[in-house]
PQR file with spaces between the fields and no chain letter, atoms N, CA, C, O and H, PARSE charges and radii, in Angstrom:
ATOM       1  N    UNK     1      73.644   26.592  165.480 -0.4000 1.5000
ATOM       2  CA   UNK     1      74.750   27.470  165.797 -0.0000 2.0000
ATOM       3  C    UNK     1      74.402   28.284  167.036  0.5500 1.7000
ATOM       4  O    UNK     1      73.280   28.706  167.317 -0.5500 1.4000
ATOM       5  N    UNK     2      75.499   28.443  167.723 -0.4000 1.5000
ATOM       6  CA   UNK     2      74.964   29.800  168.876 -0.0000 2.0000
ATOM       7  C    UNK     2      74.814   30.508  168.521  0.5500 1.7000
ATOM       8  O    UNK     2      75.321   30.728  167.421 -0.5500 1.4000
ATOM       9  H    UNK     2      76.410   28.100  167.495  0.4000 1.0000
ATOM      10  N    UNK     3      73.821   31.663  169.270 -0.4000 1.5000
ATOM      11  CA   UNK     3      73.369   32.940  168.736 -0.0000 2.0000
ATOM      12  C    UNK     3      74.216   34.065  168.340  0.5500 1.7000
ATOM      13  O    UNK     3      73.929   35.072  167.693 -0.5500 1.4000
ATOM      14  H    UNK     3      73.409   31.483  170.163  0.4000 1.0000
ATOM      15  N    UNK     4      75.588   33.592  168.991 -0.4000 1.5000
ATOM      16  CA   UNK     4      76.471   34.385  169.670 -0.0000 2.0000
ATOM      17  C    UNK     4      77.781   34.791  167.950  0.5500 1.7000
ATOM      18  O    UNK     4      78.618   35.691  167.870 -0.5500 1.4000
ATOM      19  H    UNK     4      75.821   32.774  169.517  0.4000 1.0000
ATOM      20  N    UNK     5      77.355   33.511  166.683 -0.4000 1.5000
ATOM      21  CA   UNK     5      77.489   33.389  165.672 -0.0000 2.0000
ATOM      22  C    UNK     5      76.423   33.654  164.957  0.5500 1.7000
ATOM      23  O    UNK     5      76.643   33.366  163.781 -0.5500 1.4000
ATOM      24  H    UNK     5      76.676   32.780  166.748  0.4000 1.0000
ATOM      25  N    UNK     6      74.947   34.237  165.190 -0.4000 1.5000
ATOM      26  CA   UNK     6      74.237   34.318  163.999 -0.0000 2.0000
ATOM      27  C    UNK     6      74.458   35.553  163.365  0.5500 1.7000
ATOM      28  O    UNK     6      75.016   36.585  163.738 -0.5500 1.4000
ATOM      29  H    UNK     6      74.767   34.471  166.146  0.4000 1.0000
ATOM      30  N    UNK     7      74.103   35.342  162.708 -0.4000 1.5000
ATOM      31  CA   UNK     7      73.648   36.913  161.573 -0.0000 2.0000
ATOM      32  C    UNK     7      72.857   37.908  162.203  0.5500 1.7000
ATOM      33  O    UNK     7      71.658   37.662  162.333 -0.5500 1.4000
ATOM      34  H    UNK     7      73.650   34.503  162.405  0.4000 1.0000
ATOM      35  N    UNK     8      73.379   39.159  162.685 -0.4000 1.5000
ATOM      36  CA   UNK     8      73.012   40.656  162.913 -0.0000 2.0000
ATOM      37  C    UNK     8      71.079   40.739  162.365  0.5500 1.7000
ATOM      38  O    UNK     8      70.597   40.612  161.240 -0.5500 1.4000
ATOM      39  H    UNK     8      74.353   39.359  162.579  0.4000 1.0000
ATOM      40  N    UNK     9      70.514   40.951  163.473 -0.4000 1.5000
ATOM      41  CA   UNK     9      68.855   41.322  162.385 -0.0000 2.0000
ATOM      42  C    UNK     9      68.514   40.321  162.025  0.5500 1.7000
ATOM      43  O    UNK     9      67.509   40.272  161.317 -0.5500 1.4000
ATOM      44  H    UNK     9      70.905   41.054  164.388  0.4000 1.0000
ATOM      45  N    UNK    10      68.871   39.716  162.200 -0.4000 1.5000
ATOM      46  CA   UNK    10      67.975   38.964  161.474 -0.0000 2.0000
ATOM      47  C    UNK    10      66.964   37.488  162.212  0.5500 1.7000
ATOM      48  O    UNK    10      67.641   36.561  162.658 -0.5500 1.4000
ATOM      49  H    UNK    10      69.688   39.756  162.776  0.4000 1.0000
ATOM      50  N    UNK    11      66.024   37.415  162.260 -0.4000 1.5000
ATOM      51  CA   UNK    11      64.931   36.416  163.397 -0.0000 2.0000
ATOM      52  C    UNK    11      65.394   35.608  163.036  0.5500 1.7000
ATOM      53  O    UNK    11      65.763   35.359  161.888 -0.5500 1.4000
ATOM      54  H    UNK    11      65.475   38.168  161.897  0.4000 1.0000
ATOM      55  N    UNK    12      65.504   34.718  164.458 -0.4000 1.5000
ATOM      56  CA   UNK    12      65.809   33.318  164.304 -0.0000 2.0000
ATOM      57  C    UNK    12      64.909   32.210  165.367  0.5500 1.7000
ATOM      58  O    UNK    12      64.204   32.611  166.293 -0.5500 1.4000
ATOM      59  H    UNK    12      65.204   34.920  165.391  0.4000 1.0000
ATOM      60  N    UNK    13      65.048   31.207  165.119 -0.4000 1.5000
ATOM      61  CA   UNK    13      64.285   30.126  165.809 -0.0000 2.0000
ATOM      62  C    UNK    13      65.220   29.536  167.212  0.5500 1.7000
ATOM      63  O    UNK    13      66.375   29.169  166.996 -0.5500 1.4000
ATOM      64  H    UNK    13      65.621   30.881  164.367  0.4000 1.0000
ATOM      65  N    UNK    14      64.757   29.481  168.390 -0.4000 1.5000
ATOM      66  CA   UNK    14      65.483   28.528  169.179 -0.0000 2.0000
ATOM      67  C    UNK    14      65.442   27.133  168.965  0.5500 1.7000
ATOM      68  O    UNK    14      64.387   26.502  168.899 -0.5500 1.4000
ATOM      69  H    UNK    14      63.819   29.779  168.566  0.4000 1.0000
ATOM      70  N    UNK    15      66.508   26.663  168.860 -0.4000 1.5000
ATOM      71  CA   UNK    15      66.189   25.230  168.644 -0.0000 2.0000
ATOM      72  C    UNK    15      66.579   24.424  170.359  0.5500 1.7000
ATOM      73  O    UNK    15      65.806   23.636  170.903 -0.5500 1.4000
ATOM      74  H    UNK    15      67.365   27.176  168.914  0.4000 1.0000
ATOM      75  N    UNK    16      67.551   24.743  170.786 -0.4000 1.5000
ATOM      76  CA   UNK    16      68.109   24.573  172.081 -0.0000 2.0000
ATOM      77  C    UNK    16      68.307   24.947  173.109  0.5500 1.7000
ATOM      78  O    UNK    16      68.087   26.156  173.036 -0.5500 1.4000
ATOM      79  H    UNK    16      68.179   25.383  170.344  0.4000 1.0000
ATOM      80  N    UNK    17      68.625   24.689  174.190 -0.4000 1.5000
ATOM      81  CA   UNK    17      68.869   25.894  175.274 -0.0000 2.0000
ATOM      82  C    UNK    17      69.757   24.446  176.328  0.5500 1.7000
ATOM      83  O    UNK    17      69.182   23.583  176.991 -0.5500 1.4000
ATOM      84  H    UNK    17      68.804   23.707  174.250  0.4000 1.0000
ATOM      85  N    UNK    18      70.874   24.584  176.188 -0.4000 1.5000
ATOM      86  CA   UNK    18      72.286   23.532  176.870 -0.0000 2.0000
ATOM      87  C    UNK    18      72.294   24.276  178.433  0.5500 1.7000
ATOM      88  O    UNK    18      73.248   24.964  178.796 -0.5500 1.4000
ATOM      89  H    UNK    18      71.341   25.285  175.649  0.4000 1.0000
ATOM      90  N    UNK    19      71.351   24.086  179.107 -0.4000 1.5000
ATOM      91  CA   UNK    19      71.438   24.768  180.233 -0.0000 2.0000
ATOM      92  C    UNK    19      71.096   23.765  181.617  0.5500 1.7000
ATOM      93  O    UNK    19      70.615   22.696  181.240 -0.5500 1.4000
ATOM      94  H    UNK    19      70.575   23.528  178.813  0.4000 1.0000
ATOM      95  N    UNK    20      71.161   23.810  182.342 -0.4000 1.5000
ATOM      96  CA   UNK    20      70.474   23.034  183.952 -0.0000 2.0000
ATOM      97  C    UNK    20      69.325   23.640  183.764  0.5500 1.7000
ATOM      98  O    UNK    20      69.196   24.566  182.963 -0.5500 1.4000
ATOM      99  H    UNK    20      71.552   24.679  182.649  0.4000 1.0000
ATOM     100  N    UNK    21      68.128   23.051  184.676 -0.4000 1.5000
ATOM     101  CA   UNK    21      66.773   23.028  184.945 -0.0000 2.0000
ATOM     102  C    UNK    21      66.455   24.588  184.807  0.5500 1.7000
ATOM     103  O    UNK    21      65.688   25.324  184.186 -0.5500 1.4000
ATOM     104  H    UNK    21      68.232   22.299  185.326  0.4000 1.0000
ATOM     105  N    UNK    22      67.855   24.693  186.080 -0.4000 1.5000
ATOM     106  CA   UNK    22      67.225   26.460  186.885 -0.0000 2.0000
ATOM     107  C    UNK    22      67.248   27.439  185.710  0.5500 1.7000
ATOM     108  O    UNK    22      66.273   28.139  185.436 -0.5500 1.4000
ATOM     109  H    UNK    22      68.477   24.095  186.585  0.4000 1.0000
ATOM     110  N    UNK    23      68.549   27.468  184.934 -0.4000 1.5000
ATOM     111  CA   UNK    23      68.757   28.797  184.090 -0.0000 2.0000
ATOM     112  C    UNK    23      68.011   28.510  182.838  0.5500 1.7000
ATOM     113  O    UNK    23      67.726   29.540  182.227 -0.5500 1.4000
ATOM     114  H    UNK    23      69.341   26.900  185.156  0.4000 1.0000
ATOM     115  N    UNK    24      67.541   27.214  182.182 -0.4000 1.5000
ATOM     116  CA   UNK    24      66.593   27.102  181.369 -0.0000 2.0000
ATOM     117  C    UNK    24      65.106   28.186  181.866  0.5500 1.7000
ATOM     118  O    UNK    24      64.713   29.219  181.324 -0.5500 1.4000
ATOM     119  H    UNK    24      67.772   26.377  182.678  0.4000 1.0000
ATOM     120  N    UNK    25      64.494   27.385  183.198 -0.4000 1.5000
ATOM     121  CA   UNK    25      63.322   28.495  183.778 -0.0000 2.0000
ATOM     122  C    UNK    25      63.403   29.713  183.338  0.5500 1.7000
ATOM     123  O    UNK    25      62.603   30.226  182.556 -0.5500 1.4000
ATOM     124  H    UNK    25      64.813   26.546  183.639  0.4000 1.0000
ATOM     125  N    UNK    26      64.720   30.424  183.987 -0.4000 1.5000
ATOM     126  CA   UNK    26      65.071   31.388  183.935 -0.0000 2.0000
ATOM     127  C    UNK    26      65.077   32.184  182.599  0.5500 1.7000
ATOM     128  O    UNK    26      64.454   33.240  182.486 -0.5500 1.4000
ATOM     129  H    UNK    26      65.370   30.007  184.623  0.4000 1.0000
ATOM     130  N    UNK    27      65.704   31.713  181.732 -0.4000 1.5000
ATOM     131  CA   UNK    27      65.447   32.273  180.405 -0.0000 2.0000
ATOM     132  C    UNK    27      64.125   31.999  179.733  0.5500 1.7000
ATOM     133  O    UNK    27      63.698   32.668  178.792 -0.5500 1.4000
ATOM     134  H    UNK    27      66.210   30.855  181.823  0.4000 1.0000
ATOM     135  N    UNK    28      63.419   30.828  180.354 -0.4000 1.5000
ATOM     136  CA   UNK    28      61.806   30.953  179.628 -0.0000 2.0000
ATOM     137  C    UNK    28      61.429   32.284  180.104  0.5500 1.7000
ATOM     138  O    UNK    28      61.412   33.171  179.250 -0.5500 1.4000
ATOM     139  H    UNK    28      63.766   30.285  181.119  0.4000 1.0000
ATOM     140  N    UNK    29      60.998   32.719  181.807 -0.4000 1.5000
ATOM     141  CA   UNK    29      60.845   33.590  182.012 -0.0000 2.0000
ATOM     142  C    UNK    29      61.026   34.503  181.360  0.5500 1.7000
ATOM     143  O    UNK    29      60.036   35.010  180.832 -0.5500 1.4000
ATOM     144  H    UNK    29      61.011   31.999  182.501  0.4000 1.0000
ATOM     145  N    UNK    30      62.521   35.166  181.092 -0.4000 1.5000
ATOM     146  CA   UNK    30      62.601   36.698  179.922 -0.0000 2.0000
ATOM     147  C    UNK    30      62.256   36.127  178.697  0.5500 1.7000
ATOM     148  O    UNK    30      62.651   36.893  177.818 -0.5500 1.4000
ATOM     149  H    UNK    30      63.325   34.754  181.520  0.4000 1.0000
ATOM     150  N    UNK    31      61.757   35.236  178.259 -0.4000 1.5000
ATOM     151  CA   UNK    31      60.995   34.833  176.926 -0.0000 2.0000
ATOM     152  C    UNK    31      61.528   33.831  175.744  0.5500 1.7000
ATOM     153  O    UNK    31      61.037   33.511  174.661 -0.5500 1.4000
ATOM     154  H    UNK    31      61.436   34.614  178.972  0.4000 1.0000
ATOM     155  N    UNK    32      62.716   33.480  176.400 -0.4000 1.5000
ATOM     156  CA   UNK    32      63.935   32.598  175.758 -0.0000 2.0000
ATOM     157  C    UNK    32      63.182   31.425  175.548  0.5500 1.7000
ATOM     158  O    UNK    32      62.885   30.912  176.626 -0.5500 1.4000
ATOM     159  H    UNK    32      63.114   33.739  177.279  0.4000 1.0000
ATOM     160  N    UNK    33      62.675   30.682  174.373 -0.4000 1.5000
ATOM     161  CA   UNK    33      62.007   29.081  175.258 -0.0000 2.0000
ATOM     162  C    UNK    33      62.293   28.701  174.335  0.5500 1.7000
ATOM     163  O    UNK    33      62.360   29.607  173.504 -0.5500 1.4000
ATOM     164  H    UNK    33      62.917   31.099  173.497  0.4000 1.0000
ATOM     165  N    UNK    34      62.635   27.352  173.788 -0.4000 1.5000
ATOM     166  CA   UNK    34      62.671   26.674  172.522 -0.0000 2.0000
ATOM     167  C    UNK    34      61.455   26.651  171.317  0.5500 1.7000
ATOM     168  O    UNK    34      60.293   26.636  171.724 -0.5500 1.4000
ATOM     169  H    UNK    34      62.580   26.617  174.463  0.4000 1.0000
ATOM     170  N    UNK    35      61.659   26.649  170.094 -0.4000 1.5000
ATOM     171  CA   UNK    35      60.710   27.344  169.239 -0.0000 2.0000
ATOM     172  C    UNK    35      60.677   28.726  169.108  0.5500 1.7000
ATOM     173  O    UNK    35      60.385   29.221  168.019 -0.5500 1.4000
ATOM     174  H    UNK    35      62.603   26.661  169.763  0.4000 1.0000
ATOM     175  N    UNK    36      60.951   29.454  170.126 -0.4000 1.5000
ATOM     176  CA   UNK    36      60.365   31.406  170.195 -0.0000 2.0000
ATOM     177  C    UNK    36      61.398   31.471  169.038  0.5500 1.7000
ATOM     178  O    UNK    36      62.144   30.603  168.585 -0.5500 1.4000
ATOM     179  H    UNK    36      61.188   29.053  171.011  0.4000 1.0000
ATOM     180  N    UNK    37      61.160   33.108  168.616 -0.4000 1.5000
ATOM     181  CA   UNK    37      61.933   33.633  167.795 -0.0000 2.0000
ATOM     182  C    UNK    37      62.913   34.378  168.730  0.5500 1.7000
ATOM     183  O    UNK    37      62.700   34.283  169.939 -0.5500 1.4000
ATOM     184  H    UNK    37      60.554   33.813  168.985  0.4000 1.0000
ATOM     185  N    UNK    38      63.819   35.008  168.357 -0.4000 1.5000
ATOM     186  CA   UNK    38      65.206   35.714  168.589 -0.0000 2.0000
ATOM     187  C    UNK    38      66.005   36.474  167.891  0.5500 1.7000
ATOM     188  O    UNK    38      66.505   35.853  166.953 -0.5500 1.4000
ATOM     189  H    UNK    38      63.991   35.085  167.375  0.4000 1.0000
ATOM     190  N    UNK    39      66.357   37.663  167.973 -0.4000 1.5000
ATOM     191  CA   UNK    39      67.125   38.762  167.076 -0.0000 2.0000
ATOM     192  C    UNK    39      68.415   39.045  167.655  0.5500 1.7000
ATOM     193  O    UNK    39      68.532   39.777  168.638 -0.5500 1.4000
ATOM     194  H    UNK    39      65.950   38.167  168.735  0.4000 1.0000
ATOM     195  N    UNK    40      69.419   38.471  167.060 -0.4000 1.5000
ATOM     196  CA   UNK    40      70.801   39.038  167.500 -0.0000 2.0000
ATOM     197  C    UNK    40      70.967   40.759  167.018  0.5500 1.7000
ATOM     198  O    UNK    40      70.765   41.156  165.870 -0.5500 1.4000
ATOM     199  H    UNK    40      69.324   37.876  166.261  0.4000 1.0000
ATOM     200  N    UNK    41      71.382   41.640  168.187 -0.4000 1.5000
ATOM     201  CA   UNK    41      71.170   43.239  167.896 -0.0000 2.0000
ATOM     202  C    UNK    41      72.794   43.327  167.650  0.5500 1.7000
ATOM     203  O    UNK    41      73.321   43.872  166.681 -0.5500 1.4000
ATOM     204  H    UNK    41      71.546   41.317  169.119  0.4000 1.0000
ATOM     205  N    UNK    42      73.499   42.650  168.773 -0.4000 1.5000
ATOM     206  CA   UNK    42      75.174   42.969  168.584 -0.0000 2.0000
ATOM     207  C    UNK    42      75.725   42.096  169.198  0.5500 1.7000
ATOM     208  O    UNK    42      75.213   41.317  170.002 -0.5500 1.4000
ATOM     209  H    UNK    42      73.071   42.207  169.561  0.4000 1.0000
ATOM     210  N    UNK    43      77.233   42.196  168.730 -0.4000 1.5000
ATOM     211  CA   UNK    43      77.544   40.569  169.142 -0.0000 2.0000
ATOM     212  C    UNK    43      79.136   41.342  169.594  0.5500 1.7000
ATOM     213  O    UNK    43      79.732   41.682  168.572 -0.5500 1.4000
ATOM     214  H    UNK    43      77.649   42.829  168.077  0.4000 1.0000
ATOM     215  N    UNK    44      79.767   41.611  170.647 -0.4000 1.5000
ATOM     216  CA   UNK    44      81.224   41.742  170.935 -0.0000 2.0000
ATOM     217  C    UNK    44      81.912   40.409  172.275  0.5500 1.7000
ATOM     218  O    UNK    44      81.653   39.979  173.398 -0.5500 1.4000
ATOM     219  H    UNK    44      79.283   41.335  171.478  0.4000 1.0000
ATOM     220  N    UNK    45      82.994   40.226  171.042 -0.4000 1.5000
ATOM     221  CA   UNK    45      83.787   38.832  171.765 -0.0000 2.0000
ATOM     222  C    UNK    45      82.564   38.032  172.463  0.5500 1.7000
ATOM     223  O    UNK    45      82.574   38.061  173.694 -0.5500 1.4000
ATOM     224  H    UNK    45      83.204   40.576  170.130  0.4000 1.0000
ATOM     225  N    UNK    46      81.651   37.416  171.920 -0.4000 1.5000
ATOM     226  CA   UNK    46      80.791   36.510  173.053 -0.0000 2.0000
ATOM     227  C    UNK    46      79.733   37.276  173.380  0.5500 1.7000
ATOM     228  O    UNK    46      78.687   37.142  172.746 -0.5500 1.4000
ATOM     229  H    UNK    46      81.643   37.392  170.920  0.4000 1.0000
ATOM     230  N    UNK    47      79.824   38.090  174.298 -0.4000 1.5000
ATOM     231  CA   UNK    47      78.451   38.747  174.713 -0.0000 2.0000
ATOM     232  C    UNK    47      77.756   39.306  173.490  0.5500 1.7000
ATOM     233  O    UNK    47      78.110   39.700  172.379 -0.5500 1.4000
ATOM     234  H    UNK    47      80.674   38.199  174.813  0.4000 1.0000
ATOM     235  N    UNK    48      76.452   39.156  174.253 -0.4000 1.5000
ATOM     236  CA   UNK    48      75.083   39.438  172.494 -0.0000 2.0000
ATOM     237  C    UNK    48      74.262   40.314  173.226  0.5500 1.7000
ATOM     238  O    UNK    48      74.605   40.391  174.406 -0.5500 1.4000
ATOM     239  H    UNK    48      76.164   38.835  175.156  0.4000 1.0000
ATOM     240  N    UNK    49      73.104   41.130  172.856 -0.4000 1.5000
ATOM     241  CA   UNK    49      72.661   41.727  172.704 -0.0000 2.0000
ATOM     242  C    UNK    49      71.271   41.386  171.521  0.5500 1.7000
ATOM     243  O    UNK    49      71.360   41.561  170.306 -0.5500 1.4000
ATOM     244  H    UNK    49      72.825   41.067  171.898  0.4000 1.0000
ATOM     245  N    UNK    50      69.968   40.842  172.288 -0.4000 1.5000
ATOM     246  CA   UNK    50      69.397   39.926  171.946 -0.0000 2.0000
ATOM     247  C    UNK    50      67.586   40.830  171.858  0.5500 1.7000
ATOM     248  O    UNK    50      67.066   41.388  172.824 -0.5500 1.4000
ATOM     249  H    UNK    50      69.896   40.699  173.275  0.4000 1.0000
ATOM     250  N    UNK    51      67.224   40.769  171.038 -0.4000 1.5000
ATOM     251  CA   UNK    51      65.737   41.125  171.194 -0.0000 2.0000
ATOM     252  C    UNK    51      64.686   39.694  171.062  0.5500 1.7000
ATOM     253  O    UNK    51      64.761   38.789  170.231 -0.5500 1.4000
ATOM     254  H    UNK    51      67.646   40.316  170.253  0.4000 1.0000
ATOM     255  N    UNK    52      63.921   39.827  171.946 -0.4000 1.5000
ATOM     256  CA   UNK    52      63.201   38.298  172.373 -0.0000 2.0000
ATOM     257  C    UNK    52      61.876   39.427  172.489  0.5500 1.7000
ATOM     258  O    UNK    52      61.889   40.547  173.002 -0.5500 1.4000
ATOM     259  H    UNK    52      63.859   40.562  172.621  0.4000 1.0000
ATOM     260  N    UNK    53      60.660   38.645  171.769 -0.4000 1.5000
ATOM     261  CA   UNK    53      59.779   39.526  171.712 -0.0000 2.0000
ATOM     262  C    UNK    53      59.953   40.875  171.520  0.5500 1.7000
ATOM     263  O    UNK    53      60.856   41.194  170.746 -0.5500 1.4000
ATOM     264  H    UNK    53      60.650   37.736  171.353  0.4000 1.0000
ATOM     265  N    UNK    54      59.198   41.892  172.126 -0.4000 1.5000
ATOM     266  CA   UNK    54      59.609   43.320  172.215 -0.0000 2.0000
ATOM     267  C    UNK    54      60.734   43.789  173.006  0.5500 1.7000
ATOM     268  O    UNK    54      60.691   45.012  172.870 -0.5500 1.4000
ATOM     269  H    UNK    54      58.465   41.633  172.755  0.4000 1.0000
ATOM     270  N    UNK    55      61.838   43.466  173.849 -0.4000 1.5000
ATOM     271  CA   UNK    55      62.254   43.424  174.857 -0.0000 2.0000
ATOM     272  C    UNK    55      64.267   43.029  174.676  0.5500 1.7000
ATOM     273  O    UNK    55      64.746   41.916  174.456 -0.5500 1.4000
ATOM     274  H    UNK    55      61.873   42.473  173.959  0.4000 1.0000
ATOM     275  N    UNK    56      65.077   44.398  174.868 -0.4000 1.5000
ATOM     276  CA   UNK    56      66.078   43.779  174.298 -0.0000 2.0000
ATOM     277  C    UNK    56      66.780   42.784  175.525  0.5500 1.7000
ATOM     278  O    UNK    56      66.113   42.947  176.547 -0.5500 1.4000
ATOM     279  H    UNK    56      64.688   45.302  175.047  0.4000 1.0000
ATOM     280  N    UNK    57      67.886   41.827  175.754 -0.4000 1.5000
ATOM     281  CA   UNK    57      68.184   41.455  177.122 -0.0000 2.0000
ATOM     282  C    UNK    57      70.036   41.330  176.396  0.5500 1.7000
ATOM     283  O    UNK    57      70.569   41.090  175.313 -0.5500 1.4000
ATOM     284  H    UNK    57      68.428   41.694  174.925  0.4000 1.0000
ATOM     285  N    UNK    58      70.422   41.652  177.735 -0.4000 1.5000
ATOM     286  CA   UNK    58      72.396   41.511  177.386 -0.0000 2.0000
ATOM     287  C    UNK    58      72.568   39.920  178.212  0.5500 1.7000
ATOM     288  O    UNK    58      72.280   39.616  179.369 -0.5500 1.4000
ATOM     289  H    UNK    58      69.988   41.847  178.614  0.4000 1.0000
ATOM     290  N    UNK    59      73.067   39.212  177.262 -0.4000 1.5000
ATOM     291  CA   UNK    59      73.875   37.752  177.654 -0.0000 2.0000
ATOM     292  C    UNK    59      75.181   37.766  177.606  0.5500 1.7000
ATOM     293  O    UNK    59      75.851   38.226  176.681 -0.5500 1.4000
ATOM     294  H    UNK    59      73.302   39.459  176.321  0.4000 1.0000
ATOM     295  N    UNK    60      75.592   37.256  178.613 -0.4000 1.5000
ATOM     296  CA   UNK    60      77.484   37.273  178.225 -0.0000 2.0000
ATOM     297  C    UNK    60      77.707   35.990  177.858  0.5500 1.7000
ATOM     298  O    UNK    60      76.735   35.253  177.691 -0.5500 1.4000
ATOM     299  H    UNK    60      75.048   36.882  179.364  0.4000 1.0000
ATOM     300  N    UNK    61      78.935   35.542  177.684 -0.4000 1.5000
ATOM     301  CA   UNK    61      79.223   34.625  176.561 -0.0000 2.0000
ATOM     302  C    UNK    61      78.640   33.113  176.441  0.5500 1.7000
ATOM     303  O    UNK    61      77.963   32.565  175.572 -0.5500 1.4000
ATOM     304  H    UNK    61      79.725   36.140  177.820  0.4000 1.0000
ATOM     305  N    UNK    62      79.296   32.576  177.929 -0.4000 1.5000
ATOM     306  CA   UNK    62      78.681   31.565  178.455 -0.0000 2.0000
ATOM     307  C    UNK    62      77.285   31.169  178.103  0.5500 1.7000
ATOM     308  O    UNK    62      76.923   30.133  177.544 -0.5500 1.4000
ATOM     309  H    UNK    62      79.846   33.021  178.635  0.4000 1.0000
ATOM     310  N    UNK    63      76.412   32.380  178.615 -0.4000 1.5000
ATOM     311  CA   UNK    63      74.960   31.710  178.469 -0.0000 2.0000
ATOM     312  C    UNK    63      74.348   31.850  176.916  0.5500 1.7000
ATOM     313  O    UNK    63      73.351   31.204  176.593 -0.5500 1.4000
ATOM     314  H    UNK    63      76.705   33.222  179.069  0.4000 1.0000
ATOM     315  N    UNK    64      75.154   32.915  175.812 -0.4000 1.5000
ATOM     316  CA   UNK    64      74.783   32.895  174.768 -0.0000 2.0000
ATOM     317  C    UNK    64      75.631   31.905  173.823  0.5500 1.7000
ATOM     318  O    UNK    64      75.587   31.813  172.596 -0.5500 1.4000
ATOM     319  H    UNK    64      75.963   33.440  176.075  0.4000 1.0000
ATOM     320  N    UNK    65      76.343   31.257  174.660 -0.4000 1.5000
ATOM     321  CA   UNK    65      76.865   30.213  173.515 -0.0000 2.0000
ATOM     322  C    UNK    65      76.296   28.497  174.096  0.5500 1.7000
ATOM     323  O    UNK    65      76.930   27.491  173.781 -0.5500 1.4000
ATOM     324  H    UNK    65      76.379   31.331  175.657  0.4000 1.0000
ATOM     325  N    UNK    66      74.944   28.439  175.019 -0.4000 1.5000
ATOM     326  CA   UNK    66      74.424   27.770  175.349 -0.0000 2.0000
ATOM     327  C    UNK    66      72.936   28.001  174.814  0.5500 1.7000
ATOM     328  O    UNK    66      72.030   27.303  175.269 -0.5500 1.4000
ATOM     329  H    UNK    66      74.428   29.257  175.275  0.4000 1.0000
ATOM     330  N    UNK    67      72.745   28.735  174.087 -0.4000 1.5000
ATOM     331  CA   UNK    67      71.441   29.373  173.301 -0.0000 2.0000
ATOM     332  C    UNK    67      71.602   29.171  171.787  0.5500 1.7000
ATOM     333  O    UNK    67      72.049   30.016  171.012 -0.5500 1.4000
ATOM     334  H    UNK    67      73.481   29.302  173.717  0.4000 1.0000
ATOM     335  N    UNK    68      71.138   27.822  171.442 -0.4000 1.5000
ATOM     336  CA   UNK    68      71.473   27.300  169.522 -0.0000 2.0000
ATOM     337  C    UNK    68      70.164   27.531  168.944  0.5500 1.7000
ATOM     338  O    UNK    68      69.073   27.219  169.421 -0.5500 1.4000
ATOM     339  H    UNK    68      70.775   27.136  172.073  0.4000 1.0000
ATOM     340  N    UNK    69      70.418   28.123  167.849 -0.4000 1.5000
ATOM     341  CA   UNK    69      69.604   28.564  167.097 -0.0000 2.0000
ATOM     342  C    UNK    69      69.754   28.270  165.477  0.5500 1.7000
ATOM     343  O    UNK    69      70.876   28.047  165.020 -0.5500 1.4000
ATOM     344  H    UNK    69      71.304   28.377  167.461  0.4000 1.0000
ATOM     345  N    UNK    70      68.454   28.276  164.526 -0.4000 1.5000
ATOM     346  CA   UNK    70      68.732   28.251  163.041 -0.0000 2.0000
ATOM     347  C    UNK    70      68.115   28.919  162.355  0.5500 1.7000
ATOM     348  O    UNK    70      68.322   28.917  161.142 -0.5500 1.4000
ATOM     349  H    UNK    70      67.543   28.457  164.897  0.4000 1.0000
């Protein structure tokens, strides 16, 4: 499911990341990588609000409904 549908608090696993080369990098960089864990903080219309490691980051819809998780 996208993150953008998970459950509030609660850790989750990346399983995917539906992205091109560049914005995949890009989200390894802020800590996004397949396998890591992930905390949805808040979720309005699409955009999330995401804690990845210690570190919260804001995604808008697009790139958090390209971020599947279980």
């Amino acid at each position: 499911m996208p993150i953008a549908f998970a459950p509030s608090n609660t850790e989750m696993t990346v399983r995917k990341i539906s992205a091109e080369d560049k914005v995949r990098r890009h989200l390894q960089e802020l800590g996004i990588t397949v396998g890591g864990k992930i905390t949805l903080l808040s979720s309005v219309s699409g955009n999330v609000i995401v804690l990845v490691k210690e570190g919260r980051l804001c995604l808008d819809k697009t790139l958090a409904g390209r971020i599947l998780v279980s």
